[in-house]
PAFIPA-498499 format. One record per residue (C-alpha): residue number from 1; residue in one letter; x, y, z. Coordinates in Angstrom, 1 decimal, m for minus. Last residue first. Example, Ala and Ser with C-alpha at 12.3 -4.5 7.8 and 13.67 -1.06 7.14 Angstrom:
REM residues 2
+-----+------+--------+--------+--------+
: pos : code :      x :      y :      z :
+-----+------+--------+--------+--------+
:   2 :    S :   13.7 :   m1.1 :    7.1 :
:   1 :    A :   12.3 :   m4.5 :    7.8 :
+-----+------+--------+--------+--------+
***
This chain:
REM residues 329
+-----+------+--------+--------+--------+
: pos : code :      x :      y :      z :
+-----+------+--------+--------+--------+
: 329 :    X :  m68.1 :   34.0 : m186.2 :
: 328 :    X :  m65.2 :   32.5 : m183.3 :
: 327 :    X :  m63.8 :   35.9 : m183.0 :
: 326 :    X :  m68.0 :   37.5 : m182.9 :
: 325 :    X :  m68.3 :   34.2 : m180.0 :
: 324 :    X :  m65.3 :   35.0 : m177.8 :
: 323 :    X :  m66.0 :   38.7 : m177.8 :
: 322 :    X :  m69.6 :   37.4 : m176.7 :
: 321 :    X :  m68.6 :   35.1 : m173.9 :
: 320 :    X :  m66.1 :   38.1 : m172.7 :
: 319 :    X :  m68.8 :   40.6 : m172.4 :
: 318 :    X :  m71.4 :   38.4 : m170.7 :
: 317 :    X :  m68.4 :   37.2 : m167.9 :
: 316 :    X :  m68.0 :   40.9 : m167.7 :
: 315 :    X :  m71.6 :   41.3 : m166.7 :
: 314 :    X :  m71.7 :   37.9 : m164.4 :
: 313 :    X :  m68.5 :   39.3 : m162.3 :
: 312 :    X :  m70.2 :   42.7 : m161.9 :
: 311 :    X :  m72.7 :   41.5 : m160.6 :
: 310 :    X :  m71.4 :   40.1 : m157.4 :
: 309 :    X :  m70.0 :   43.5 : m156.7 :
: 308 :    X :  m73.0 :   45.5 : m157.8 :
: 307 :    X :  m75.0 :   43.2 : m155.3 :
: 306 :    X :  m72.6 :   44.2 : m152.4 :
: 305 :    X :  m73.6 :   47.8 : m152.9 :
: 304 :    X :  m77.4 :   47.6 : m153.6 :
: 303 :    X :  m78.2 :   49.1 : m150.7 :
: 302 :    X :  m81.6 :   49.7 : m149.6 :
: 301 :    X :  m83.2 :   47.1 : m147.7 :
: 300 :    X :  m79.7 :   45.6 : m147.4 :
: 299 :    X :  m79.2 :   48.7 : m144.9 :
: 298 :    X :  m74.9 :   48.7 : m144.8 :
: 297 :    X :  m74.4 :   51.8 : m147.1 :
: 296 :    X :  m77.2 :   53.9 : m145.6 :
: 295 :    X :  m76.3 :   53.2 : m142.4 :
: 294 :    X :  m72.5 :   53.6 : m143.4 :
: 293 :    X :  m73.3 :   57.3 : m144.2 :
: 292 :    X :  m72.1 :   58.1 : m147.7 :
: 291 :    X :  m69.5 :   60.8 : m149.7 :
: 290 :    X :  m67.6 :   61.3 : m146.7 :
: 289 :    X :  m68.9 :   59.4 : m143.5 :
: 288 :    X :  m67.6 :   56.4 : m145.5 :
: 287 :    X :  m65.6 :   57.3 : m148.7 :
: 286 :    X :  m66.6 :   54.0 : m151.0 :
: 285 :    X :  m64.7 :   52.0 : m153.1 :
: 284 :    X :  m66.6 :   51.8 : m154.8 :
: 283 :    X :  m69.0 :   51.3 : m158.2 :
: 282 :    X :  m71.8 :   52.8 : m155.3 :
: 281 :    X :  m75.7 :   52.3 : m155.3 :
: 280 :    X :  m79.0 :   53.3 : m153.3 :
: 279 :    X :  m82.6 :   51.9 : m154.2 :
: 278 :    X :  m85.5 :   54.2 : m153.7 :
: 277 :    X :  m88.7 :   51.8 : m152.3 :
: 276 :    X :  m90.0 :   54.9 : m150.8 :
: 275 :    X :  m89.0 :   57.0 : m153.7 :
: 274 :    X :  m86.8 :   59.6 : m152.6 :
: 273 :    X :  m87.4 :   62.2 : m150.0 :
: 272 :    X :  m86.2 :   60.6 : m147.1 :
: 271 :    X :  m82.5 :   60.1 : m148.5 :
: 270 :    X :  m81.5 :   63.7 : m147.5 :
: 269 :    X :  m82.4 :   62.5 : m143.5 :
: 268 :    X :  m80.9 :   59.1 : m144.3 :
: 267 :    X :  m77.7 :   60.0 : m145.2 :
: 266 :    X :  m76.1 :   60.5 : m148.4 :
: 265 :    X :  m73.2 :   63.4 : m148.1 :
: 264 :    X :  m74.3 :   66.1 : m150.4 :
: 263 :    X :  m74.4 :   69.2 : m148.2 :
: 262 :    X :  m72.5 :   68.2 : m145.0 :
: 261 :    X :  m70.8 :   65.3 : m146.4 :
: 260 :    X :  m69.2 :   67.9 : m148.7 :
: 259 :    X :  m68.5 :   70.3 : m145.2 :
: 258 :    X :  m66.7 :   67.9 : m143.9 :
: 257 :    X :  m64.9 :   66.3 : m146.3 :
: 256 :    X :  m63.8 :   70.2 : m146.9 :
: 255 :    X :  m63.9 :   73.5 : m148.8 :
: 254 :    X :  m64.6 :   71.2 : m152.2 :
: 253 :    X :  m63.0 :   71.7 : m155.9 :
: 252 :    X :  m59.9 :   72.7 : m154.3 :
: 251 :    X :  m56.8 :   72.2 : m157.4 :
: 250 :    X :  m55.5 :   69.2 : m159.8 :
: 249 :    X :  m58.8 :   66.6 : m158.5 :
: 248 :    X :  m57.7 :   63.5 : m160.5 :
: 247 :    X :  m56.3 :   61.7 : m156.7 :
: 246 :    X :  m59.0 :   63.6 : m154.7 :
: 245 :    X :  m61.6 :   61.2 : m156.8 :
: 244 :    X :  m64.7 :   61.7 : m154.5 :
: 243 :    X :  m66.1 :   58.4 : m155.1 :
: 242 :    X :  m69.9 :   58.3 : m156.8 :
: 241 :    X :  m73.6 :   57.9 : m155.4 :
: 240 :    X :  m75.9 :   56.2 : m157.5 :
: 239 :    X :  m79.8 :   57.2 : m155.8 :
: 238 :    X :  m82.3 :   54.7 : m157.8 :
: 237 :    X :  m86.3 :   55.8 : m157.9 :
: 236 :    X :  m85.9 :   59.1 : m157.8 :
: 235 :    X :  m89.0 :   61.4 : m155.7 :
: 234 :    X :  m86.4 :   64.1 : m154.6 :
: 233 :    X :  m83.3 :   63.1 : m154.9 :
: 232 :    X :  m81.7 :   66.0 : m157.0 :
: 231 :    X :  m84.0 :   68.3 : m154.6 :
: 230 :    X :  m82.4 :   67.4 : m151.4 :
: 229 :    X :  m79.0 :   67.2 : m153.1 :
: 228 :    X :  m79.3 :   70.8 : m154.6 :
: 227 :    X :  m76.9 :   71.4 : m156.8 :
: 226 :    X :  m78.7 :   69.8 : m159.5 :
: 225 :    X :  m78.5 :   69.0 : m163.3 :
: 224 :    X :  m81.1 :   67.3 : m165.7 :
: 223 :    X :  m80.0 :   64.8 : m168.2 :
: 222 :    X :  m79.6 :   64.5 : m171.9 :
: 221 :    X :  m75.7 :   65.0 : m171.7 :
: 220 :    X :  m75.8 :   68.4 : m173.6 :
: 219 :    X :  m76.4 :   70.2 : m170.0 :
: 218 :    X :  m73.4 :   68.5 : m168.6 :
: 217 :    X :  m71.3 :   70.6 : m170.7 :
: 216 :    X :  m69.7 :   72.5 : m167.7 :
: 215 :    X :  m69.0 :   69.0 : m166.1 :
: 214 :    X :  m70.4 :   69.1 : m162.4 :
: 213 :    X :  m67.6 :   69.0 : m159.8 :
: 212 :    X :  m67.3 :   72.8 : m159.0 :
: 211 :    X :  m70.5 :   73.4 : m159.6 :
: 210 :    X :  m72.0 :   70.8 : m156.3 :
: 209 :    X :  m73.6 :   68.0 : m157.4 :
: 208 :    X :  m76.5 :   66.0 : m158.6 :
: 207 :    X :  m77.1 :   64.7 : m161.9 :
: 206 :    X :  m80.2 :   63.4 : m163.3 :
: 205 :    X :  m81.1 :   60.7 : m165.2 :
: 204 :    X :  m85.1 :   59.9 : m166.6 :
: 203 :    X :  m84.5 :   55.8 : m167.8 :
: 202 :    X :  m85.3 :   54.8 : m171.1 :
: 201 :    X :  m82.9 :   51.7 : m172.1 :
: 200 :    X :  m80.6 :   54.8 : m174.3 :
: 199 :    X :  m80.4 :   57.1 : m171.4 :
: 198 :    X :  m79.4 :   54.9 : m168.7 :
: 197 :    X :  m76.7 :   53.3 : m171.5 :
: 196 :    X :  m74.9 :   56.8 : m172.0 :
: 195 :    X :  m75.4 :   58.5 : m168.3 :
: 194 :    X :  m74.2 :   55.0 : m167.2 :
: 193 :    X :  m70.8 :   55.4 : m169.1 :
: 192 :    X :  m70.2 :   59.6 : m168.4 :
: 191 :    X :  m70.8 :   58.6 : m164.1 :
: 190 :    X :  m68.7 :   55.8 : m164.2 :
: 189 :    X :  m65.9 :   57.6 : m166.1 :
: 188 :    X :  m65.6 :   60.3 : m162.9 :
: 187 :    X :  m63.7 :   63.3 : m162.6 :
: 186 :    X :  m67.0 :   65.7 : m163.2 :
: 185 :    X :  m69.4 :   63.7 : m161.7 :
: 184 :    X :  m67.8 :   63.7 : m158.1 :
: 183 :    X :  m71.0 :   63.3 : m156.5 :
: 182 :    X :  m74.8 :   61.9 : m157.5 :
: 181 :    X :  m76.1 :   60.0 : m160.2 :
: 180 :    X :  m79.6 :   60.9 : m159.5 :
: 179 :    X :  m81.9 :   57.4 : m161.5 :
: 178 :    X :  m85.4 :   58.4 : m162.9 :
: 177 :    X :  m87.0 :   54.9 : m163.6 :
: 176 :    X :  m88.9 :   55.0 : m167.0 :
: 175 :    X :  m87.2 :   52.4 : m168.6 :
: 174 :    X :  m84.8 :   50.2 : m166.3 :
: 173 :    X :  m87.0 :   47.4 : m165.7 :
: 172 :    X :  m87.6 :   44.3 : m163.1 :
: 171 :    X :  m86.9 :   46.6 : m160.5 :
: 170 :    X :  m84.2 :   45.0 : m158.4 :
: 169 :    X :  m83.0 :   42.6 : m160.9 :
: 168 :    X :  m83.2 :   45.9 : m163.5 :
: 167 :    X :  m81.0 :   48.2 : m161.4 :
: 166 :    X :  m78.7 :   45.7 : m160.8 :
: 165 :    X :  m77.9 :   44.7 : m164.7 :
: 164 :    X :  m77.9 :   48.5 : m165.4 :
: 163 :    X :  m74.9 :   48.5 : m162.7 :
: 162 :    X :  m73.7 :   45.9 : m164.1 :
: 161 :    X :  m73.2 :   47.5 : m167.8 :
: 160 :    X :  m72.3 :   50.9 : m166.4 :
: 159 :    X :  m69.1 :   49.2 : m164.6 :
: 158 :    X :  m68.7 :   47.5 : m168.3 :
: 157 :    X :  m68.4 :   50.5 : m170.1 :
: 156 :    X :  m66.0 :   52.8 : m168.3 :
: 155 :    X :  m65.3 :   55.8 : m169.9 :
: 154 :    X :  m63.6 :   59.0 : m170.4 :
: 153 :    X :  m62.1 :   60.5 : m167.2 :
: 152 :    X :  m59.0 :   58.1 : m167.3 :
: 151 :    X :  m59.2 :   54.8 : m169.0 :
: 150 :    X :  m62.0 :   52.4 : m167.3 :
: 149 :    X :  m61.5 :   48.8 : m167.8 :
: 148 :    X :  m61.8 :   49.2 : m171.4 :
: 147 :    X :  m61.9 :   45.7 : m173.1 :
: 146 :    X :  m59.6 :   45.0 : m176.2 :
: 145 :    X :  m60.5 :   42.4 : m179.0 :
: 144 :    X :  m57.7 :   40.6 : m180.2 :
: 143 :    X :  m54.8 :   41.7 : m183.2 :
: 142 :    X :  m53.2 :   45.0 : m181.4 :
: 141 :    X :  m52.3 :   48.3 : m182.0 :
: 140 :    X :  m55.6 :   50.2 : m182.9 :
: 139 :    X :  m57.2 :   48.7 : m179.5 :
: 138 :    X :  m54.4 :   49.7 : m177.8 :
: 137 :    X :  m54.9 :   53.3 : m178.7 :
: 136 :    X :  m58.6 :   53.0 : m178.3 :
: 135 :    X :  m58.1 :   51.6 : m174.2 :
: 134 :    X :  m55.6 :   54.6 : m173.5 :
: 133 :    X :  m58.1 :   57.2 : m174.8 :
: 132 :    X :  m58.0 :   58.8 : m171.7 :
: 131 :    X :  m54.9 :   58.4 : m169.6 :
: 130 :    X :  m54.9 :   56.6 : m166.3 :
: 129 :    X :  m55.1 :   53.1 : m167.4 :
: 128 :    X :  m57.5 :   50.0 : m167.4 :
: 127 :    X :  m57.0 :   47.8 : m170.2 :
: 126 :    X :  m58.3 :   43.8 : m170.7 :
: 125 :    X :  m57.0 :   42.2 : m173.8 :
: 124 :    X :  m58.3 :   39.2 : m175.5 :
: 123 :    X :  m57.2 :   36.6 : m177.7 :
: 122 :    X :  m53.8 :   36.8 : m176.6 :
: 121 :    X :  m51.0 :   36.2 : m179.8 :
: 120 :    X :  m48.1 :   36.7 : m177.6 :
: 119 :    X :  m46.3 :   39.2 : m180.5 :
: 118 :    X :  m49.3 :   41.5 : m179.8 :
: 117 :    X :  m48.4 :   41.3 : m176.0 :
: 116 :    X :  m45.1 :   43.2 : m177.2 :
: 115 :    X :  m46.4 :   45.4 : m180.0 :
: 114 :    X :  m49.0 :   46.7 : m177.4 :
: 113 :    X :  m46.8 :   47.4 : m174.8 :
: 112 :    X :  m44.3 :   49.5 : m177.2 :
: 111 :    X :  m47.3 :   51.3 : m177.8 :
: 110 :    X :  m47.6 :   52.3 : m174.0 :
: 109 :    X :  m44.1 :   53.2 : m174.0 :
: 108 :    X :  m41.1 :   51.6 : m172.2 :
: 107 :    X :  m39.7 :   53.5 : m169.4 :
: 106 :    X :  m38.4 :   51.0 : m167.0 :
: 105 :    X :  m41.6 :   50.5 : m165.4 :
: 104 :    X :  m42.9 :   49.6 : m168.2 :
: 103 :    X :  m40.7 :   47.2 : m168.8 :
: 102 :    X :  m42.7 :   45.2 : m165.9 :
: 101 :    X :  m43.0 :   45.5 : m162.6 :
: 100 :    X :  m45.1 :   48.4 : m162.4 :
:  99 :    X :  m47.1 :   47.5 : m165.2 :
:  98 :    X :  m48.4 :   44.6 : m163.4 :
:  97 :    X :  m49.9 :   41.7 : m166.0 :
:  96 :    X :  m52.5 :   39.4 : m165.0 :
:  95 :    X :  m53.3 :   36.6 : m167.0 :
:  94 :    X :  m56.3 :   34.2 : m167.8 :
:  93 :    X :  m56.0 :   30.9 : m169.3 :
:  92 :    X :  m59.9 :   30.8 : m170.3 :
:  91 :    X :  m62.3 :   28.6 : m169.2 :
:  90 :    X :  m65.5 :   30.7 : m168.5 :
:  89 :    X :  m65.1 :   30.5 : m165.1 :
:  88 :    X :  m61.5 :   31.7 : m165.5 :
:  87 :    X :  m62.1 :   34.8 : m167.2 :
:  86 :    X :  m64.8 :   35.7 : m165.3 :
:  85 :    X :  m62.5 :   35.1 : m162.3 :
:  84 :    X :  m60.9 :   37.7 : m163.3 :
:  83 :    X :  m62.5 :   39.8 : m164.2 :
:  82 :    X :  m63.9 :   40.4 : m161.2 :
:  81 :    X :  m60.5 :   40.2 : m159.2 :
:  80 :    X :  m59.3 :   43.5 : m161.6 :
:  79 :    X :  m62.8 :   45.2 : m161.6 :
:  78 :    X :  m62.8 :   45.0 : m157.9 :
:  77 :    X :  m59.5 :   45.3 : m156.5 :
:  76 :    X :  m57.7 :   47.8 : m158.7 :
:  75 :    X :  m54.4 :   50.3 : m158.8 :
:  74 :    X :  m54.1 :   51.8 : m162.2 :
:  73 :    X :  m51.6 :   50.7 : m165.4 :
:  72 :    X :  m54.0 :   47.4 : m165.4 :
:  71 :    X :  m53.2 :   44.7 : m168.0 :
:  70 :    X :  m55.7 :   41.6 : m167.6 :
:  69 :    X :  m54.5 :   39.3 : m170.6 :
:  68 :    X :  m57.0 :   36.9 : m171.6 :
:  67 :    X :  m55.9 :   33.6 : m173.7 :
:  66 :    X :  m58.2 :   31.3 : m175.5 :
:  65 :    X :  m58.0 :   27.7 : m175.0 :
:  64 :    X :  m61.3 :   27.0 : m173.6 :
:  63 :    X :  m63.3 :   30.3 : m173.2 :
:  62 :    X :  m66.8 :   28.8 : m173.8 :
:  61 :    X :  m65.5 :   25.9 : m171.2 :
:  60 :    X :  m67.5 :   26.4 : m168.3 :
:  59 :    X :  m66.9 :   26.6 : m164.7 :
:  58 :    X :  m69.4 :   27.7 : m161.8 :
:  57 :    X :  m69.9 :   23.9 : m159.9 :
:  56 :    X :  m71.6 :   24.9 : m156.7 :
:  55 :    X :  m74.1 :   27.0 : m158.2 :
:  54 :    X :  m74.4 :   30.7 : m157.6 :
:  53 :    X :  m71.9 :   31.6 : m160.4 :
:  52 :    X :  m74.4 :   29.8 : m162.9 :
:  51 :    X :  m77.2 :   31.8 : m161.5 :
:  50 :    X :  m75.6 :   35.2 : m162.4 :
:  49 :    X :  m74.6 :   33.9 : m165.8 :
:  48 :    X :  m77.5 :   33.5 : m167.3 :
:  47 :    X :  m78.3 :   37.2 : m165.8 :
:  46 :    X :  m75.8 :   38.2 : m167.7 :
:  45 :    X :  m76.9 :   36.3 : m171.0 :
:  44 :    X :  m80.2 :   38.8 : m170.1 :
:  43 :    X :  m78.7 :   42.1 : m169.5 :
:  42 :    X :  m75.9 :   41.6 : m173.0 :
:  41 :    X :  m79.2 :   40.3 : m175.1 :
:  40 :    X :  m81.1 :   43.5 : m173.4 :
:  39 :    X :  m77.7 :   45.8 : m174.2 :
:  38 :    X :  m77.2 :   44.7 : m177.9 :
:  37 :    X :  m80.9 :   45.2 : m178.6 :
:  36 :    X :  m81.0 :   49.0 : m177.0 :
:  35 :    X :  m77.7 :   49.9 : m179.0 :
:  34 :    X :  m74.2 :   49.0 : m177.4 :
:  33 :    X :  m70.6 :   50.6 : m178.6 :
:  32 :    X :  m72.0 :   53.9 : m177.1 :
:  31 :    X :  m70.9 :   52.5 : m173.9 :
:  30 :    X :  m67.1 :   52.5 : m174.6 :
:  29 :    X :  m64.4 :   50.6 : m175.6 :
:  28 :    X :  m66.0 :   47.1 : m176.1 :
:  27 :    X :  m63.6 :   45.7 : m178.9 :
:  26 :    X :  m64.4 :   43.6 : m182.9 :
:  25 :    X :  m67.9 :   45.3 : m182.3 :
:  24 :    X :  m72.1 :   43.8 : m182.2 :
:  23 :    X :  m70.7 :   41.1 : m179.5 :
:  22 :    X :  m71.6 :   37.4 : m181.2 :
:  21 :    X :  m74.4 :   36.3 : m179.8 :
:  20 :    X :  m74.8 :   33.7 : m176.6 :
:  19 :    X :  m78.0 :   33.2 : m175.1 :
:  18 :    X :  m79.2 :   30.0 : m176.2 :
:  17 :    X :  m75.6 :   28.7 : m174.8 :
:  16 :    X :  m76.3 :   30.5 : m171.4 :
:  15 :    X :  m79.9 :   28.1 : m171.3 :
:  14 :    X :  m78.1 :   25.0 : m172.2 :
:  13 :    X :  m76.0 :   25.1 : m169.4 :
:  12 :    X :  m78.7 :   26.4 : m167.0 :
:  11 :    X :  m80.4 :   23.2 : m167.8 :
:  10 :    X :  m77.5 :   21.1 : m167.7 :
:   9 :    X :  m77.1 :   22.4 : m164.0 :
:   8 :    X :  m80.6 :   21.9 : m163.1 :
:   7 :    X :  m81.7 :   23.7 : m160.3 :
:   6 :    X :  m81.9 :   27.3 : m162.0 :
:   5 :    X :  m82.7 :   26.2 : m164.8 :
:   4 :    X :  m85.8 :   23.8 : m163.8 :
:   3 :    X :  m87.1 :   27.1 : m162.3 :
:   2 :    X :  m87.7 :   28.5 : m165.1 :
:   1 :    X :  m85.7 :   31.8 : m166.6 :
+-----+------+--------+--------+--------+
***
């Protein structure tokens, strides 16, 4: 981008609309949705949009008179808010629906959903729900383009989607960086979406984690497993750590918080031997003292944290322009 674009407003302006394309599917259910092309024009209309929402005046109008619904079945602060006020900078009349207040509540069916915000004519539907699947079952059910907000243990396309879009403002690439996704792998959609688009922009992956929370066909994933933090970290250029999801956990897949921070807590002494200019990330919320130390997590040297959140509204502003522009083709 030149630096008239990002200090001329018009500029900018002109510069998101050279970057628009129409979204390569009718929905954006899952990371395999993208190829290699689809991701770069996705990174770089994103990063469009990441010096738009640093100017005073963030509003456009590529939404203007469509409608997006935010339905969330699952309790959410930052994907929620972030899409938000995507939504709204882009100009749509945005929506948020709470299942727990609604008929929902009282027993109505997930299908019986659809057909009711079908009959409301939205342009486009936002999903995140506990069940896997969840986001493809609306998708089939309704007449706009459906975004999965996560659903269950299965995906969670546009989390991967910023955090590529933070990985490569910080590095200037993603191909050929070895990235340790590190945790609760086995409960997590994060971890399955950024395995997906890490491996198709080039980057070396590896998972790090104790047995009991590694998949059991993680080895078909195209990555390398650990259970050695130490040596899951040794040398990588981006260290993601991920939540300990007690709330999907049906039995003791750990002896303790304790004892997890213990062996593959991130803390300084275990984040020596990465790359020196190693990069640490969490989608949050995070499990201080549990899963990270708060040095770690608060060392802007290091931390991408609070840039993931701030990215994440530019990505899914990217994802909505282009759903806009394949209804509009």
């Amino acid at each position: 981008m030149t630096t008239r674009a990002l200090t001329d407003p018009q500029a900018l302006r002109d510069l998101i609309e050279s970057r628009l394309f129409a979204f390569p599917k009718r929905h954006f259910l899952a990371s395999q949705d993208l190829d290699p092309p689809d991701i770069l024009a996705l990174l770089d209309l994103a990063d469009a949009f990441v010096d738009l929402n640093r100017q005073t005046t963030k509003k456009l109008d590529i939404l203007k008179g469509r409608t997006q619904v935010n339905l969330f079945f699952e309790n959410s602060t930052r994907t929620m808010s972030s899409f938000e006020l995507a939504g709204k900078r882009l100009g749509a009349d945005t929506v948020n629906m709470n299942p727990r207040t609604s008929s929902v509540a009282k027993g109505e069916t997930l299908i019986d959903t659809a057909v009711t915000l079908n009959a409301m004519k939205p342009d486009l539907l936002v999903v995140r729900h506990s069940a896997s699947g969840a986001a493809e079952l609306l998708a089939q059910k309704v007449g706009c383009s459906v975004v999965n907000a996560g659903d269950g243990q299965h995906q969670h396309p546009t989390q991967a989607l910023l955090d590529m879009l933070s990985i490569r403002r910080a590095f200037g690439h993603v191909d050929s960086l070895t990235v340790a996704i590190c945790g609760d792998v086995g409960h997590s959609r994060v971890a399955r979406s950024n395995v997906i688009l890490l491996n198709a922009m080039g980057a070396n992956v590896r998972l790090v984690g104790p047995p009991t929370l590694i998949p059991s066909d993680a080895d078909q994933w195209g990555v390398e497993v650990y259970h050695d933090m130490r040596e899951g970290i040794a040398g990588v250029d981006v260290v993601m750590m991920l939540r300990l999801q007690l709330e999907r956990m049906d039995g003791a897949f750990i002896p303790s918080a304790r004892e997890y921070f213990r062996f593959y807590g991130l803390d300084r002494e275990k984040l020596s031997v990465a790359s020196p200019n190693v990069r640490v990330m969490h989608p949050g919320p995070m499990n201080r003292g549990v899963e990270i130390d708060s040095e770690i997590a608060d060392d802007l040297s290091v931390s991408l944290i609070q840039d993931q959140v701030e990215m994440g509204v530019a990505a899914r502003m990217a994802v909505l322009a282009s759903l806009a522009a394949r209804l509009e083709a």
